[in-house]
N, C-alpha and C positions, 0 to 999 in steps of 0.2 A: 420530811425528816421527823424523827418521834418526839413528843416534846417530853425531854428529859431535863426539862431546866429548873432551875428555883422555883416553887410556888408564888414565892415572892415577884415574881418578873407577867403572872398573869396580869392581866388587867381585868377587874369586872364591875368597874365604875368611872366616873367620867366627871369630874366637877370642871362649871366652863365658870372663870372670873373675869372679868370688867367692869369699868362703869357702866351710869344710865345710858342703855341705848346701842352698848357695843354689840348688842346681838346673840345673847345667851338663851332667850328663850324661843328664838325663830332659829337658829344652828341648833338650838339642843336639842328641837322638835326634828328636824332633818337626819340630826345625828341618831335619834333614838330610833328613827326608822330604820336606816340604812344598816342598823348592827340588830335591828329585830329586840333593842332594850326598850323598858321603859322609861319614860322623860318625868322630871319632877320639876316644877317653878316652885320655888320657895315664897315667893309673892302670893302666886296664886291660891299655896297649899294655908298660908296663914291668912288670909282673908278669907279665906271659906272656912276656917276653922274660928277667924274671931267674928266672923258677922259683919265686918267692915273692911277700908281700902289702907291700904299699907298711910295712906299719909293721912288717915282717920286714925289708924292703932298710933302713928309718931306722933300725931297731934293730941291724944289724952293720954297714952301712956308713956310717951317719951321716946326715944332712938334708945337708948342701953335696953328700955323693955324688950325692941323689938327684936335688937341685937340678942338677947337673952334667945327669943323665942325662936331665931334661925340656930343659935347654938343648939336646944333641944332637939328643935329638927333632923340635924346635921348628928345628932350623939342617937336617934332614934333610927337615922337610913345609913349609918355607917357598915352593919355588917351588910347588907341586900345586896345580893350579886345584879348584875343586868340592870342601870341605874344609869343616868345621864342627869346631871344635878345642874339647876342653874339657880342660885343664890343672888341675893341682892347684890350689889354693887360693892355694899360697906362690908360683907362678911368676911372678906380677908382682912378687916381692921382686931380679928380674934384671931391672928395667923395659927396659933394650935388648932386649929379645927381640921387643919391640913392632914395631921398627925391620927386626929381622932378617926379621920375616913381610910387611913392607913396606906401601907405601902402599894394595896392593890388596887387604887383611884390613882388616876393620872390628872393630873389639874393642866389645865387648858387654860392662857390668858388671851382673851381677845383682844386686842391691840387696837384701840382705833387716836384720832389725833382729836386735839382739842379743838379746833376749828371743825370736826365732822360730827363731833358731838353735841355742840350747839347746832350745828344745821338738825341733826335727828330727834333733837330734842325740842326745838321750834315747830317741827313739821309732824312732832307726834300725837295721837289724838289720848296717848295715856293720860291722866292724870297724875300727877310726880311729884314727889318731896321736891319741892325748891324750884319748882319748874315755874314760878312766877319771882322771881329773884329778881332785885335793880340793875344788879349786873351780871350776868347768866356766868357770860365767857371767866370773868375775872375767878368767879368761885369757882366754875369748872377746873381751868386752869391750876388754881393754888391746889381743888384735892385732888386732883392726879398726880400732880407733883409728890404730897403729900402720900397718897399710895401704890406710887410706884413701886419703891422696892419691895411693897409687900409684893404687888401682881408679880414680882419677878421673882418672887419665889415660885412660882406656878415649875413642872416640869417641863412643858413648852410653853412657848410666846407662836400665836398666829397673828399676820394683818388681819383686819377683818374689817378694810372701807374699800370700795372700788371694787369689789370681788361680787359673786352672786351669793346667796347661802347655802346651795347645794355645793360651790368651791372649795365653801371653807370648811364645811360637813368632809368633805369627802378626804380633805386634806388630816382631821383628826381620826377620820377611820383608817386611815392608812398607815398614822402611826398606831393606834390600837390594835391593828391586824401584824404588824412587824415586831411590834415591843416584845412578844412573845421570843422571837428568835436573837434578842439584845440580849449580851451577857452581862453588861458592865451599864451600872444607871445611865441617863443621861445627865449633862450640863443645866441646873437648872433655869428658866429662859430662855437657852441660848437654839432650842433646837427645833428644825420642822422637819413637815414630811420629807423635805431630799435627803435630810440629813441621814434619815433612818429606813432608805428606801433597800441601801445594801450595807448593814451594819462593818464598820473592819474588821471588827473580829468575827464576824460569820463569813466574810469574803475569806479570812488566812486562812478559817478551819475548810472548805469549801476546797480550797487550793491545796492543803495539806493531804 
């Protein structure tokens, strides 16, 4: 079918949210394969740009600095087409950033539970803000609570514990290859790949 739809409904970016360890920069690496983009770690991108480890830049310049510093990022890769963006954990705590990467990023929340987050974060060999904390689970727990309804601003919510990361790769390429043929947004959070495997209104035009 020819794509005769809004400009607006392409998709030619990708921002994946979660906390520490949900899997944004091992799916965005996947993802950025499978759709032939390129993948951006915003961790990675500001340690090589400041000379040091994300919890060296929070530790002398502060969390708001750093915040600052993924916001310029995020205002500097907004227009790039072909883009899989994986942001630290806290950058939905500036939810306009959403806006700045505009309507042609599809934001992706990876979902994981708080009991699977302490296991990935105990068994991980990163070094991480907070990752020597008294009490891991308790603070885990409170900021997810805490940024929850930002992540659910995302326009999809995927699982992403129990799964492989080719799964859940494959699961966001599938809506970025359909979004195309959506006429009407989606629910934000509310929706995955089944949802958008045979859109309704492309099933009644289809039938019509």
């Amino acid at each position: 079918m020819p794509d005769t739809l809004p400009p607006a409904l392409v998709i030619e970016r990708v921002v994946l949210l979660g906390y520490m360890t949900s899997g944004k920069s091992s799916v965005g690496q996947a993802l950025a394969r499978r759709l032939g983009w390129e993948f951006l770690d915003f961790d990675v991108e500001i340690e090589h740009r400041e000379g040091r480890t994300v919890k060296e830049v929070i530790a002398v310049a502060g969390e708001e600095a750093f915040r600052g510093m993924e916001a310029a990022l995020t205002a500097e890769v907004a227009e790039r087409p072909g883009l899989v963006l994986a942001p630290g954990g806290g950058w939905i705590t500036r939810p306009e950033q959403l806006d700045v990467l505009g309507s042609r990023t599809l934001s992706v929340w990876l979902r994981v539970s708080v009991d699977e987050t302490v296991r990935r974060l105990r068994d991980d060999s990163i070094d991480r803000p907070f990752r020597d904390h008294p009490d891991p689970r308790g603070m885990i727990a409170q900021m997810l609570a805490e940024r929850e309804p930002l992540y659910r601003l995302a326009d999809v919510s995927v699982p992403a514990e129990g799964r492989s990361i080719e799964d859940i790769a494959f699961e966001i390429e599938t809506i970025v290859r359909t979004r195309r043929e959506v006429l009407l947004p989606f629910t934000p959070g509310e929706v995955s790949a089944a949802d958008v495997l045979v859109p309704p209104v492309l099933e009644e035009r289809r039938r019509g």
